[in-house]
N, C-alpha and C positions, 0 to 999 in steps of 0.2 A: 770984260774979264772972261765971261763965258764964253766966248768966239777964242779967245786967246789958247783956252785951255782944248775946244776940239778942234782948234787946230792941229796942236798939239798933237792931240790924241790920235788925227788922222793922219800925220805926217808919222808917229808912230807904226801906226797899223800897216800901211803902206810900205816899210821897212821892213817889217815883219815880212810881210807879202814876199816881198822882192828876196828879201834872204832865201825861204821857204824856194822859191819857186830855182831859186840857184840849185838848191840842193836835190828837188824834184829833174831837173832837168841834168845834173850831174849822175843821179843814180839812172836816168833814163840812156843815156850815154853809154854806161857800164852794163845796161841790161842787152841794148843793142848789138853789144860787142861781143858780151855772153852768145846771144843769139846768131850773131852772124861766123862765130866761130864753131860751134855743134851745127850749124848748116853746112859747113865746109868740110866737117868729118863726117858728117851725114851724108853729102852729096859722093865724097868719095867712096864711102863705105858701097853705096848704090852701082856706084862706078865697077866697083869691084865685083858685085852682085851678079851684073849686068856681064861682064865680063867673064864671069865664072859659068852662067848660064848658056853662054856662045860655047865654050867651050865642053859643055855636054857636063855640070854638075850642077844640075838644080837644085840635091841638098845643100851644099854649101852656096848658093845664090841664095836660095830664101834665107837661111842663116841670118846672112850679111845683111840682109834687108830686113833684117828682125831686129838686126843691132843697130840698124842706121837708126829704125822707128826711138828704138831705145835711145839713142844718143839723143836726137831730136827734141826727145818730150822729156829727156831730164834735162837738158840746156835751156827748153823754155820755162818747166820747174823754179828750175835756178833764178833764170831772169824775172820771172812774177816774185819770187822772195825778193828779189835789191828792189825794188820797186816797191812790193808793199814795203819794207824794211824802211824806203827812204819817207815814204805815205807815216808809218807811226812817229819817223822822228819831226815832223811837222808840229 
């Protein structure tokens, strides 16, 4: 009877698991995306920087590369929030 019940219990657990790790890998998915889109307006914003600087205006190149930084690091911001977010609902 006692085998029966951790069984039970484990095939439980295991379910548990498997749900959790769904939903761990679903917000991972969503953080990724976060990420790889503030890279693309990052990269561009650089592009532009870079561009601005050929053309003889270094203040508006650093600017541009201020706001890439900024773009960058609240996109990864964002993405460690869905992540932990998805970590508490575990």
């Amino acid at each position: 009877m006692r085998m029966g019940f951790g069984v039970v219990a484990a095939i439980a657990v295991l379910s548990l698991a498997a749900c959790e790790s769904a939903a761990d890998k679903q917000a991972e998915v969503k953080a990724d995306a976060i990420e790889d889109t503030t890279e693309m307006k990052a990269d561009s914003l650089e592009q532009q920087a870079a561009a601005a600087d050929a053309a003889g205006a270094p203040a508006t190149a650093d600017a541009l590369d201020a706001k890439a930084d900024a773009v960058e690091k609240a996109g990864d911001a964002k993405a460690d929030a869905v992540e932990q977010a998805a970590g508490k609902k575990d």
